[in-house]
N, C-alpha and C positions, 0 to 999 in steps of 0.2 A: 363327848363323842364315844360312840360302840366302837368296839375290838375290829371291827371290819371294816369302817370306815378308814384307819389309823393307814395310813401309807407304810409300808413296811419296806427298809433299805436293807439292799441284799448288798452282802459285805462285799470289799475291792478285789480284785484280781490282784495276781502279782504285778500285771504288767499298771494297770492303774497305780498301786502300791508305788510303783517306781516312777510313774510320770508325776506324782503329786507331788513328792519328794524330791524331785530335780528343782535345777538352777541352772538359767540362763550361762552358756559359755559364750556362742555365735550368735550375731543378727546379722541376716543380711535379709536383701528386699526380698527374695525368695526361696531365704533357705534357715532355719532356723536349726541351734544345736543346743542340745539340754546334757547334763550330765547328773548321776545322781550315788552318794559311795554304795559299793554294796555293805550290808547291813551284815552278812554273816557270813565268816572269813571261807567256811567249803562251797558257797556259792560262786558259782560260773559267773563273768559279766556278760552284759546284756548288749544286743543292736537291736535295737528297733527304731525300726523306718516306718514313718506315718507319713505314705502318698494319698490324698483324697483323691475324687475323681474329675474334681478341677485341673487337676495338673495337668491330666490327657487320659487319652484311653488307656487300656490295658497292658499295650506295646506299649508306651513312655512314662508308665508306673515302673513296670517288672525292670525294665531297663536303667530307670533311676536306681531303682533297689538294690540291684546288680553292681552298678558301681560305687555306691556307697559301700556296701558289706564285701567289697573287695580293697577299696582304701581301707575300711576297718581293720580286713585281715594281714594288708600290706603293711599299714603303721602300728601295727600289732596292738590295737586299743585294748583287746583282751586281757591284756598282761598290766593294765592299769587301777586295776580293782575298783571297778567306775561303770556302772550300767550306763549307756549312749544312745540319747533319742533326737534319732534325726527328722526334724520337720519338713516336709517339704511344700511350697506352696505355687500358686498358678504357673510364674515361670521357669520355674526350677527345671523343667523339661531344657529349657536353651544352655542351661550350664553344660560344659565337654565335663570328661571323664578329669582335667590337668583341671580346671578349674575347684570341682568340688575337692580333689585330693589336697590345692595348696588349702581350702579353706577348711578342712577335715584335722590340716597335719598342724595348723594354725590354734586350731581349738583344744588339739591334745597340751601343744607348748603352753598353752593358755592356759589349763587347769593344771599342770604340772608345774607351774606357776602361781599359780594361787594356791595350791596345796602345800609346798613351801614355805612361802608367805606366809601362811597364816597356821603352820606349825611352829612357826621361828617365833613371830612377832605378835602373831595374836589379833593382825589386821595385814590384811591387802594394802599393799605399795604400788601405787600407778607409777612408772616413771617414764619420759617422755626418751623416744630415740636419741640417737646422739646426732641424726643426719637431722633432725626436726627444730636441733635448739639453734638458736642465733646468735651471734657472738655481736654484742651494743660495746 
């Protein structure tokens, strides 16, 4: 093959940089949450909102966006030295503002959880509720 033919790969953005290097925290059917450490300790963390144009028009994008990076700012994700990328998918428009914040405040307890975890022990501990077990 000539030098011209060769497909040439134009290096990642930061924000790439950090979506590739995240890890699943949340699933939900329409709402997806990745988190990813930052890599160098005088880096800012990250919110970024990925609404495509499935979800709605322009008005139920911005307005998604809006209440996510204000949960962010209210459960102070910033202060977690953790870049945050919120997926959003078709019907993430019908989630309320109380809806995304529990499952926002859910995913912080979640990797501060597993960041524990697997400073102490060296592996992740599932453990089931205490209202879930059955007493036989």
């Amino acid at each position: 093959m000539s030098q011209s033919t060769k497909k040439r790969q134009r290096p990642l953005t930061k924000t790439a940089a950090i979506i590739r290097s995240s890890r699943h925290i949340i699933r939900r059917p329409f709402f997806e949450i990745k988190s990813a450490p930052i890599a160098c300790k005088h880096a800012d963390a990250r919110c970024i909102v990925v609404t495509p144009k499935a979800v709605g028009n322009a008005v139920q994008r911005n307005k998604i966006k809006r209440r996510i990076r204000f949960a962010y700012r209210t459960l102070n994700l910033n202060e977690t030295q953790r870049h945050w990328i919120f997926f959003c998918k078709k019907g993430c428009a019908d989630y309320s503002y109380q809806e995304l914040y529990q499952i926002i405040a859910e995913a912080k307890t979640h990797a501060q959880n597993s960041q524990s975890n697997s400073r102490s022990h060296g592996a992740k501990i599932h453990t089931e509720p205490e209202s879930s077990k059955q007493d036989t």
